[in-house]
C-alpha positions in Angstrom: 169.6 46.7 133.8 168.3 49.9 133.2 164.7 51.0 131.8 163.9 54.0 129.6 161.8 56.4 131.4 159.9 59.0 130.2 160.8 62.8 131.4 157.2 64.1 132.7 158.7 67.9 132.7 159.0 66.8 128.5 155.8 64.9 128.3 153.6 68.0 129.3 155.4 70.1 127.8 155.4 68.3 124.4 150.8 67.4 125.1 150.9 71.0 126.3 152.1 72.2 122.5 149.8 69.2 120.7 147.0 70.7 122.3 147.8 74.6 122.0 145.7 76.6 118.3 146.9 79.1 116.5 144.6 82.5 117.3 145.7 85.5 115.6 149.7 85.7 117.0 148.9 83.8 120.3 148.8 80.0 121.0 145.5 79.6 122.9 144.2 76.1 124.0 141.7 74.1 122.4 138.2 75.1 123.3 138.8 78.6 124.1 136.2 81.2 123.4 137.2 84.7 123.2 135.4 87.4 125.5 132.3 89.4 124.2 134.2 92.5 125.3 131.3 92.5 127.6 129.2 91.1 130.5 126.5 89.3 130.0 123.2 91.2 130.6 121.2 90.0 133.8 117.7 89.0 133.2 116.7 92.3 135.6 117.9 94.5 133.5 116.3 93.0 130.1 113.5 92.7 131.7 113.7 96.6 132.5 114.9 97.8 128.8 111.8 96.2 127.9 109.4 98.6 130.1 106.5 97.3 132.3 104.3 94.0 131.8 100.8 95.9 131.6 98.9 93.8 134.2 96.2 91.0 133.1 92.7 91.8 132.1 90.1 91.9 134.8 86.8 91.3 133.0 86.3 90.1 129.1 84.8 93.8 128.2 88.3 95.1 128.9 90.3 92.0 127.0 87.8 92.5 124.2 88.9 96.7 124.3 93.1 95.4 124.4 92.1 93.1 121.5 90.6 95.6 119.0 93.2 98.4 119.9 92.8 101.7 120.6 90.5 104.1 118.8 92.7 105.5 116.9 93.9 102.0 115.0 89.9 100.8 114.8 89.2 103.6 112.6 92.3 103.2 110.2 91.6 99.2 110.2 87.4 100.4 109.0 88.9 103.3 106.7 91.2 100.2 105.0 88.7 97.6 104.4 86.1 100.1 103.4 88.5 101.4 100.9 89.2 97.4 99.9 85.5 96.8 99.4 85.5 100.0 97.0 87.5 98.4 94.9 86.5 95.1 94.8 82.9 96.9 93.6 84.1 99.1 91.5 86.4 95.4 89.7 82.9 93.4 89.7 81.3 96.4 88.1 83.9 96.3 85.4 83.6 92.8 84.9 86.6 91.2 86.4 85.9 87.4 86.9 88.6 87.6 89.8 85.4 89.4 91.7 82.4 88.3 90.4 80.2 86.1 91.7 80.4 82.2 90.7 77.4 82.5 88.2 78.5 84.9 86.4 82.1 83.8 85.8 83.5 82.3 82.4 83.1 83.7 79.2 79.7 81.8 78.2 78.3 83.8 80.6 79.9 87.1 79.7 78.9 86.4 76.4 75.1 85.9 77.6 75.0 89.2 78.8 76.5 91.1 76.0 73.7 89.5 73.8 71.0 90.4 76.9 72.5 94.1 76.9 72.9 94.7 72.9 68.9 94.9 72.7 65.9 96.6 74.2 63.5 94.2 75.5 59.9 94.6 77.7 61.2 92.2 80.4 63.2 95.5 81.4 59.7 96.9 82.3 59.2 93.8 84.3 60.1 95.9 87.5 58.1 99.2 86.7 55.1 97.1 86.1 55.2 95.7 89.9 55.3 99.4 91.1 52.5 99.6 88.6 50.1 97.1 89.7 51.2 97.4 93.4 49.8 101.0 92.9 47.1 100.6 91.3 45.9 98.1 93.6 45.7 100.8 96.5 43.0 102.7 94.4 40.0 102.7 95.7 38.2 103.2 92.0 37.4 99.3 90.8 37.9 100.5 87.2 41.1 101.9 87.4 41.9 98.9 89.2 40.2 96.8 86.2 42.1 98.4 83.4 45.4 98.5 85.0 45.4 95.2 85.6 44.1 94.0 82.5 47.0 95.9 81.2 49.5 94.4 83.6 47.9 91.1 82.2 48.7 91.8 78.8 52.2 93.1 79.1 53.3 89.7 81.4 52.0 87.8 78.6 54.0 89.7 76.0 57.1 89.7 78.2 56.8 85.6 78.9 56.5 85.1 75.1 59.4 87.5 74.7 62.1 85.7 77.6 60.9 82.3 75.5 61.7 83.5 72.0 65.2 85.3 73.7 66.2 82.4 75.3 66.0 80.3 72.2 68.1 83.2 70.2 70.3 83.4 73.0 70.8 79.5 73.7 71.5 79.0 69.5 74.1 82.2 69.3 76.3 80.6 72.7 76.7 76.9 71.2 77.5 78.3 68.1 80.2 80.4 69.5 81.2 77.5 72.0 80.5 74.8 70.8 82.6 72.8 73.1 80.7 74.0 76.5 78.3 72.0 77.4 75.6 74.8 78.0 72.3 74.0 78.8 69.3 75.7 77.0 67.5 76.2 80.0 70.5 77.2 81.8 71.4 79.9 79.6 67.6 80.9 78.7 67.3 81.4 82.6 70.3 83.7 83.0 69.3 85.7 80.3 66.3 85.8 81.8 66.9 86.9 85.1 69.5 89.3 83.1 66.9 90.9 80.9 64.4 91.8 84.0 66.4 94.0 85.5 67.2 97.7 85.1 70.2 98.5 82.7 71.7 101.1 85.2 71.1 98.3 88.5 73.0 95.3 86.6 76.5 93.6 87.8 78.6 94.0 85.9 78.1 97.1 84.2 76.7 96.7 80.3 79.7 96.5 78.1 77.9 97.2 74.7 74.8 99.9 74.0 71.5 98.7 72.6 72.2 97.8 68.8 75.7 97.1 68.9 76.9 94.2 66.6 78.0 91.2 69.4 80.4 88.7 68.2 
């Protein structure tokens, strides 16, 4: 009795051909990974593309100097953010609420200054009459210093009726415009306040309306 037997010249042939790809015109094996075209670097020679290591600092004065760069790159990084704070002054002066600060965001408070800027009041004089009384306290003459303080007296009086009177204006003009803010009188009576007493030319932001100019 005979038994079929496989050829093994035919068997490895025939996995030999299972296993072969197609690569262009050539029949490569499976698993084959064509050549770079060249070798591999070694990690020497990165290493001396890349130029020397500079050595670790010694002391923290000389990591603190590696940290802030040279000279050279300090003065460009000052020249930049000096030239980035010139314009975030010159957008708060304009009256950019991106820049301002918090209390003076929103336009209930934008309004408050246009109707603070639109008139001419004494509390401007507020700061003049400090230099005033500061003065004429150095004077050795007690009636200069009487009458220039009586003065002073009368003019603080005249300027504390005048920020209540403004603040009631100002408080009735902002809840009629928004009436769905919930502003507080004393709230906006202080800001105008604290608005009026200073000199036109040292406010932030910059007056958008002159003295008598209609404010709606």
């Amino acid at each position: 009795m005979r038994f079929l037997r496989r050829n093994p010249t035919t068997d490895s042939a025939d996995e030999a051909e299972e296993s072969a790809v197609t690569v262009g015109e050539e029949n490569l094996p499976k698993g084959y990974t064509p050549s770079k075209g060249r070798a591999t670097p070694k990690r020497r020679e990165t290493e001396r593309k890349r130029g020397p290591v500079a050595p670790p600092p010694k002391t923290t004065r000389e990591a603190i100097k590696r940290s802030r760069g040279s000279k050279d790159e300090r003065k460009a990084q000052a020249a930049k953010r000096r030239e980035q704070r010139l314009q975030q002054r010159e957008r708060m002066m304009a009256g950019d609420d991106k820049y301002l600060m918090p209390r003076d965001r929103g336009p209930v408070k934008a309004y408050i200054r246009d109707l603070v800027d639109s008139r001419r009041n004494l509390l401007g004089l507020f700061m003049p009459l400090a230099v005033v009384v500061f003065l004429a306290l150095l004077v050795p003459s007690l009636v200069v210093q009487y009458y220039a303080t009586l003065a002073c007296l009368v003019m603080l009086v005249a300027m504390i009726g005048e920020a209540v009177l403004n603040g009631r204006r100002i408080a009735k003009q902002v809840r009629e415009k928004f009436p769905k803010e919930n502003a507080r009188g004393f709230g906006i009576g202080w800001y105008a306040f604290v608005r009026a007493t200073q000199l036109r030319r040292m406010r932030v932001p910059k007056p958008r309306v002159r003295p008598g100019d209609a404010v709606r």
